[in-house]
Rosetta silent file (secondary structure, phi, psi, omega in degrees, C-alpha in Angstrom):
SEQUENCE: XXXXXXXXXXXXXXXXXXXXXXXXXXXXXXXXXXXXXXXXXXXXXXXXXXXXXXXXXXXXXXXXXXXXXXXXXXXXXXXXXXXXXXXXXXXXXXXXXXXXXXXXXXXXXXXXXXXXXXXXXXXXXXXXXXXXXXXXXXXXXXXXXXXXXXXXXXXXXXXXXXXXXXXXXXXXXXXXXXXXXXXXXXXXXXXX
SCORE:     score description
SCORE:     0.000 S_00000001
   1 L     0.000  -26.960 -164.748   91.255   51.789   40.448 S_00000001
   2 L   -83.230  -82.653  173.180   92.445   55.221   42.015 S_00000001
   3 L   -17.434  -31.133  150.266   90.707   54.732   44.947 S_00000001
   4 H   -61.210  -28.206  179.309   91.973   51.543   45.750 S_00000001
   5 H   -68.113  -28.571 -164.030   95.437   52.724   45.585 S_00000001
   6 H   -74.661  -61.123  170.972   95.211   55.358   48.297 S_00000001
   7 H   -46.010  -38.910 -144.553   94.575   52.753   51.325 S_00000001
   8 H  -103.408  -63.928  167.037   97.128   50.584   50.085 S_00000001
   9 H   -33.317  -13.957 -178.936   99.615   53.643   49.494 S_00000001
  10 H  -112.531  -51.705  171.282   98.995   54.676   53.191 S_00000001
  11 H   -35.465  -30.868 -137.645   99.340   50.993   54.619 S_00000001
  12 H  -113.733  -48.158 -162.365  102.715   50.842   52.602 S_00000001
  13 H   -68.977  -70.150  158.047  103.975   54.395   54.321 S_00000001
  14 H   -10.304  -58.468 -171.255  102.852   52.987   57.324 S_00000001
  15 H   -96.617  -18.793  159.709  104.756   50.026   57.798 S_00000001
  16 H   -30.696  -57.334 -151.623  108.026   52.235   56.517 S_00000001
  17 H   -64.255  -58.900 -164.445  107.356   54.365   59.631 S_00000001
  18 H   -62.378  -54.495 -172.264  106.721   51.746   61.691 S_00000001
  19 H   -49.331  -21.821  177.806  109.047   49.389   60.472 S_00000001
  20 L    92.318    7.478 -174.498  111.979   51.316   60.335 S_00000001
  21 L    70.459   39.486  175.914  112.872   50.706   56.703 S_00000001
  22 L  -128.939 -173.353 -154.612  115.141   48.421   56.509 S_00000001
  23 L  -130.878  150.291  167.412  116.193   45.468   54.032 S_00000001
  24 H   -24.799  -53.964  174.038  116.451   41.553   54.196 S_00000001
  25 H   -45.236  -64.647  171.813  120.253   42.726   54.577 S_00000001
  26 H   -53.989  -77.345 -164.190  119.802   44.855   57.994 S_00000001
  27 H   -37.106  -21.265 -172.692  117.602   42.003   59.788 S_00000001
  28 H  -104.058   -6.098  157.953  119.947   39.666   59.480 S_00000001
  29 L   -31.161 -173.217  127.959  122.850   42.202   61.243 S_00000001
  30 L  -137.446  158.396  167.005  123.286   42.356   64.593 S_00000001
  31 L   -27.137  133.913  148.559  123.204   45.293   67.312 S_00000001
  32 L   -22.783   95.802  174.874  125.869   47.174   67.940 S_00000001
  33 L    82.326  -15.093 -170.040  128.052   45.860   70.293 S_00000001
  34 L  -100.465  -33.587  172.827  125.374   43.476   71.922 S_00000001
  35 L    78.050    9.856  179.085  126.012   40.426   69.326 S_00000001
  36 L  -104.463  138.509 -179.712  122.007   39.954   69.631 S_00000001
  37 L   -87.025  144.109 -170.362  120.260   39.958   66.119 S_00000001
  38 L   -94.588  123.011  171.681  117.728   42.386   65.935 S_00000001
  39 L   -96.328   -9.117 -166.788  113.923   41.155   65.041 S_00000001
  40 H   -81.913    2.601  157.720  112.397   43.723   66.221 S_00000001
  41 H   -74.599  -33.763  177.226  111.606   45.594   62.921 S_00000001
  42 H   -61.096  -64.460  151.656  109.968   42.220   61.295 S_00000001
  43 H    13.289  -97.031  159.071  107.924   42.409   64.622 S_00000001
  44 H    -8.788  -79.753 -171.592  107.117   45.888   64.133 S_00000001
  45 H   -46.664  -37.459 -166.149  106.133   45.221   60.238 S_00000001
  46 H   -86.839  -16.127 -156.569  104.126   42.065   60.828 S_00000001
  47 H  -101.990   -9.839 -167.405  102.079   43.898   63.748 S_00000001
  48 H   -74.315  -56.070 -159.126  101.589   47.299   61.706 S_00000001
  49 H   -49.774  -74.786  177.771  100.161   44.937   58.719 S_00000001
  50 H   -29.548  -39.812 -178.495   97.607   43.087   61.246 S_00000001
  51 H   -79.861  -23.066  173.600   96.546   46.089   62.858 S_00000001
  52 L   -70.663   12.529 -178.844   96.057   47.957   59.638 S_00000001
  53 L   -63.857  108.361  173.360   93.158   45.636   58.675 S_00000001
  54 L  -111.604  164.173 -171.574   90.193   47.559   58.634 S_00000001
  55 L   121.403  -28.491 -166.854   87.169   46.430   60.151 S_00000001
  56 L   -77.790  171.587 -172.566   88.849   44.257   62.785 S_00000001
  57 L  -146.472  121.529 -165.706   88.000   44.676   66.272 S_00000001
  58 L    86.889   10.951  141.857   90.319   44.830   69.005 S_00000001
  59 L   -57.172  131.475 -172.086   93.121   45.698   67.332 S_00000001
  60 L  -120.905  173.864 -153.218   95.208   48.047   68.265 S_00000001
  61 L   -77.990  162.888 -135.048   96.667   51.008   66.510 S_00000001
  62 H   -86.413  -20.653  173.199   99.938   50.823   64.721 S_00000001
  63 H   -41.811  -46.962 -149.849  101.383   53.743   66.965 S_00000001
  64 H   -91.890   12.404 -166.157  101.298   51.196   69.934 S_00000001
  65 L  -113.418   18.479  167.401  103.210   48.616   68.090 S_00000001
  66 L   -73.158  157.513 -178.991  106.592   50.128   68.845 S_00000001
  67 L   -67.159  132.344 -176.600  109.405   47.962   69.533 S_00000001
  68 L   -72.444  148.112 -155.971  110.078   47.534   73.156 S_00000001
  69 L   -84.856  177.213  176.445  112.945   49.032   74.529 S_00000001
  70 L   -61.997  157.006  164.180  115.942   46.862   75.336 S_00000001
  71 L   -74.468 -175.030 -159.568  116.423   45.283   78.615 S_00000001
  72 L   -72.300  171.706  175.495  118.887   46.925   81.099 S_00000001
  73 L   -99.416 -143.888 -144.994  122.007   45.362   80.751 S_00000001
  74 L  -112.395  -28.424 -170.403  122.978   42.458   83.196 S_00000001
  75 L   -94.153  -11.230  173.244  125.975   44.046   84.994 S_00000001
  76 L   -58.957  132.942 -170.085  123.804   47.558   86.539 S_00000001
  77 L   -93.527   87.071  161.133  124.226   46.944   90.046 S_00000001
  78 L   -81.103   -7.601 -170.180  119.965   48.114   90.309 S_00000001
  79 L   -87.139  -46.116 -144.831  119.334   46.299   93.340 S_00000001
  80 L  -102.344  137.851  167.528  121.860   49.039   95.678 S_00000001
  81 L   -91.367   15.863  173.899  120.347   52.415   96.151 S_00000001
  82 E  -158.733  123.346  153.308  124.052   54.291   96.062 S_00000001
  83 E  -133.670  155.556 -173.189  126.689   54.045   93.791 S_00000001
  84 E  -101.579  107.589  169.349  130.136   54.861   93.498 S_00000001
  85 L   -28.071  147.508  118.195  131.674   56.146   90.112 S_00000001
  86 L   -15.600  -35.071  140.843  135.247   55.293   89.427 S_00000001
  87 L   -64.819  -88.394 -179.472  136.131   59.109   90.380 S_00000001
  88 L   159.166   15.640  159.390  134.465   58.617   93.812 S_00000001
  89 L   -83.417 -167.716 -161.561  130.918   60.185   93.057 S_00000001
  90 E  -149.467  161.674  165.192  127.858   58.324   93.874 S_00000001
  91 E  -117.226  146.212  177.488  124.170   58.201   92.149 S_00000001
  92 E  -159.110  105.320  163.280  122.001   57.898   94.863 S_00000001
  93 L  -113.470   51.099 -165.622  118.097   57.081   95.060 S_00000001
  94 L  -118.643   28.079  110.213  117.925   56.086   98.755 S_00000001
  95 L    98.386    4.667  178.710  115.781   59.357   99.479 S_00000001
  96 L  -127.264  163.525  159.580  118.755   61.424  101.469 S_00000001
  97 L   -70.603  171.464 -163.227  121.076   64.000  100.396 S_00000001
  98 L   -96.544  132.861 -168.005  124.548   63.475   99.374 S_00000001
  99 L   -33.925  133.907  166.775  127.324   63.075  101.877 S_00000001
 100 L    84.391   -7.993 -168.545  128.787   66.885  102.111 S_00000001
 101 L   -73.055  155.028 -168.676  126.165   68.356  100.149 S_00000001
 102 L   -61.343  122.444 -179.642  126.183   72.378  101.062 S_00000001
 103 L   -92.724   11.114  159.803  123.780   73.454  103.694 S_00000001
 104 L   -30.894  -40.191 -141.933  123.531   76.377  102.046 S_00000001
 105 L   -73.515   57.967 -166.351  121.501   75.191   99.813 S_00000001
 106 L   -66.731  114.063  145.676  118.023   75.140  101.384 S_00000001
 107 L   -54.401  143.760  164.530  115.356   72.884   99.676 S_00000001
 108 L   -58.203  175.240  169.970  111.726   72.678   99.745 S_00000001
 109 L   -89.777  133.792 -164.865  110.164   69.827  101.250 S_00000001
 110 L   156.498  162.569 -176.165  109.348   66.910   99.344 S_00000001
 111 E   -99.334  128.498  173.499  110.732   63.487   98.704 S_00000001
 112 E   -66.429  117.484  164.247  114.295   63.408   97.313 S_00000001
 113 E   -77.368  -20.315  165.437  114.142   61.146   94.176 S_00000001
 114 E   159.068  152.758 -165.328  117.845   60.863   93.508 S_00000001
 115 L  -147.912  146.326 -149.271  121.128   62.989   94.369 S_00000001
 116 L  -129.291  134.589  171.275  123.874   62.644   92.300 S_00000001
 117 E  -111.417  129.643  170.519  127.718   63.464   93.239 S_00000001
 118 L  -141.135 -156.939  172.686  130.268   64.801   91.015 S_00000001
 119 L   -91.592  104.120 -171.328  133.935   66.790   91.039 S_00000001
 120 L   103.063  -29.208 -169.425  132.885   69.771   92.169 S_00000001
 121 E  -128.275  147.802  162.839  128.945   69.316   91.795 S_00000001
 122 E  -115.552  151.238  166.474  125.662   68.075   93.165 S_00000001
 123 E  -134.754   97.835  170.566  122.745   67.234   91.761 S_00000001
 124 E   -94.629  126.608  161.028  119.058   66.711   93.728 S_00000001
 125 E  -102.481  132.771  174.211  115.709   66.067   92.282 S_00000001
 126 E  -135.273  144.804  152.855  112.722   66.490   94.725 S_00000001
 127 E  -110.745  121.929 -137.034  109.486   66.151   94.167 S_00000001
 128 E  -132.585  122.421 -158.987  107.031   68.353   95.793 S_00000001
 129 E   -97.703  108.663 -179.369  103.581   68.063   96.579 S_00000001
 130 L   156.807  134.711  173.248  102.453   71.828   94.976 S_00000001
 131 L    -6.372  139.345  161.768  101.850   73.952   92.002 S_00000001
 132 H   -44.312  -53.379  147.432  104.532   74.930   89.644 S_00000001
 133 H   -12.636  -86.706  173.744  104.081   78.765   90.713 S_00000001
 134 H   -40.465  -30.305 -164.328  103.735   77.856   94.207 S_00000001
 135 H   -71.507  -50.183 -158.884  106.722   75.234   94.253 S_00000001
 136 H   -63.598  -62.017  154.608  108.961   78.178   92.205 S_00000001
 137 H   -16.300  -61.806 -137.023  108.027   80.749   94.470 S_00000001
 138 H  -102.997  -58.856 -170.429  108.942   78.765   97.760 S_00000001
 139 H   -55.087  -53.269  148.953  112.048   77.685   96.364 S_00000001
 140 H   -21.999  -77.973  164.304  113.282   80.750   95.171 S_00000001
 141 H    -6.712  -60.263 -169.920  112.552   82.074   98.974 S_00000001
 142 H   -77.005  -40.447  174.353  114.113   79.630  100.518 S_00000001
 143 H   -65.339  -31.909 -174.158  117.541   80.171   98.410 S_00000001
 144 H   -73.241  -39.111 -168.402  117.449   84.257   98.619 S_00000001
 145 H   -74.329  -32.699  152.968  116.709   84.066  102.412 S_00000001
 146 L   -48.927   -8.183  152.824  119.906   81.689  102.516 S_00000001
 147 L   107.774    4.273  168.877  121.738   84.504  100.861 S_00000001
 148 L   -57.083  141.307  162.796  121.575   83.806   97.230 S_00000001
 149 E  -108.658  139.412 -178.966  121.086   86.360   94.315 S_00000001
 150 E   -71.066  130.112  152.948  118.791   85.709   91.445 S_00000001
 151 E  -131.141   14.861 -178.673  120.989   86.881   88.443 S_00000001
 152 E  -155.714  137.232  145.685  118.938   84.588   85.282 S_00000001
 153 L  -137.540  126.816  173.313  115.365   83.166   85.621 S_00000001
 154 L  -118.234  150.330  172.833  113.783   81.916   82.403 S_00000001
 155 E  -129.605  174.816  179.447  110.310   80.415   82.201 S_00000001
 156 E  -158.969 -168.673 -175.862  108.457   78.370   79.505 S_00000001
 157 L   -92.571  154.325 -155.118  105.362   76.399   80.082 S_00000001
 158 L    35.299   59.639  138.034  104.952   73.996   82.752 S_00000001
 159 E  -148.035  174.541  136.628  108.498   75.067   83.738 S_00000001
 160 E  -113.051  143.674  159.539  110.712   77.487   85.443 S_00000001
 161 E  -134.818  173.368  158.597  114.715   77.841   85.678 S_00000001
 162 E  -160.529  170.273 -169.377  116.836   80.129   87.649 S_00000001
 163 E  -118.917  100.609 -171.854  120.284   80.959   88.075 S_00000001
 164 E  -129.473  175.157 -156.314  121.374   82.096   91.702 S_00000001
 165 E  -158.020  129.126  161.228  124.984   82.875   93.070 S_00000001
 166 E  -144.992  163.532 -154.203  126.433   83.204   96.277 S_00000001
 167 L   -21.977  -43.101 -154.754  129.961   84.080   97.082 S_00000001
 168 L  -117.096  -14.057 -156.005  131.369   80.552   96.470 S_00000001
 169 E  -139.887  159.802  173.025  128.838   78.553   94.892 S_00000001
 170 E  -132.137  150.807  143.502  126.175   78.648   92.149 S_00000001
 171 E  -164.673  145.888 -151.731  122.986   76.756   91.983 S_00000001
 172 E  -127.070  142.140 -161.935  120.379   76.664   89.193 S_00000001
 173 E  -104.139  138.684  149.370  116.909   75.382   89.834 S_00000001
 174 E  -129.894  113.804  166.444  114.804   73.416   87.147 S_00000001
 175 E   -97.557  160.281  170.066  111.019   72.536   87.869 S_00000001
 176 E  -153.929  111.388 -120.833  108.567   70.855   85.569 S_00000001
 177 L  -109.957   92.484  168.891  105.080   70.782   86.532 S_00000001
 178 L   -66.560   21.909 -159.391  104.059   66.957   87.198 S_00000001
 179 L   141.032 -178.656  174.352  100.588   67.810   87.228 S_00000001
 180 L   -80.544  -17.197  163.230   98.379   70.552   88.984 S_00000001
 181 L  -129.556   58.589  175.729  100.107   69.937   92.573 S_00000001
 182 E  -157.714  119.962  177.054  102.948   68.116   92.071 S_00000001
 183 E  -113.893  177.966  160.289  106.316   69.311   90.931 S_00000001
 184 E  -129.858  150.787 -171.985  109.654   67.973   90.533 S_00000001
 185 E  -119.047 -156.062 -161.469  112.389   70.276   90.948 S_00000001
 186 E  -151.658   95.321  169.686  116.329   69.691   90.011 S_00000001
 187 E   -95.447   94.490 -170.563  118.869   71.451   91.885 S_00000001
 188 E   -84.122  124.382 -177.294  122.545   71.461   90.111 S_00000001
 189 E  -128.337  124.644 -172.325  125.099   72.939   92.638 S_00000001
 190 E  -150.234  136.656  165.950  128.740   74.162   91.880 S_00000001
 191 E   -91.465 -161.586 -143.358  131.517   76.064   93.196 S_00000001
 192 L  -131.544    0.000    0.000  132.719   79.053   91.389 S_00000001
């Protein structure tokens, strides 16, 4: 009898996790602010139970059964590769830097993945075909020979930051090591 209990006692935990725990009450709610009722816990529950079945073949495991996320909503202008805030900054993934951005500010080479405008700040992501090390290294370089001073660098694994300062401006580097030669790095830029 004990033995039977244990599978059934983990199946039951299971579909908590997955399911999210909720009651007859929640399912029939709806989302915040969206006015769409949410199924995607019954979902969840009914796909956990099926997969926990053992023996079957081709199932798949109950991790992989999460609820998908929502779609975007209807009004993101995603089709334009630059937009303009309400304040006048811009998001930008159209592959150049942002009107005005400081030419201080030497980058590595690599394709700009989006550059971001704010009051006062910029923000570029590049990705860079090279090591983490190598990437860090280069970048650094290129900002000191440009006239920057390191004053912070912290590292952790698969990452680097730094902190660098020049009379008017700051800008602090963040890499994260996409792989063994491919980084992306993050350049936040502010004056002072």
């Amino acid at each position: 009898m004990k033995a039977r209990r244990v599978p059934a006692l983990a199946v039951v935990a299971m579909l908590l996790v997955v399911g999210g725990c909720s009651s007859a009450k929640d399912d029939d709610s709806t989302s915040a602010g969206s006015g769409q009722t949410s199924a995607s816990s019954a979902d969840s529950s009914a796909a956990a139970t099926k997969s926990a079945k053992p023996g079957k073949k081709g199932t798949k495991k109950a991790g992989k059964n999460a609820p998908s996320p929502s779609p975007a909503p209807s009004d993101l202008p995603t089709d334009q590769e630059t937009i303009t805030t309400s304040d006048g900054g811009t998001v930008s993934t159209s592959g150049d830097l942002p009107v005005g951005f400081p030419k201080d500010v030497k980058l590595v080479d690599g394709k700009i993945l989006s550059a971001t405008t704010g009051i006062g700040a910029d923000n570029v992501t590049v990705l860079h075909d090279a090591g983490l090390k190598a990437t860090y290294t280069d970048a650094l370089r290129l900002l000191t020979k440009a006239g920057f001073d390191i004053k912070q660098e912290r590292t952790a694994p698969h990452t680097r930051m730094a902190r660098l300062v020049k009379a008017d401006m700051q800008v602090e580097v963040s890499l994260l090591e996409m792989g063994p030669n491919q980084t992306s790095l993050t350049y936040f830029v502010t004056s002072t």
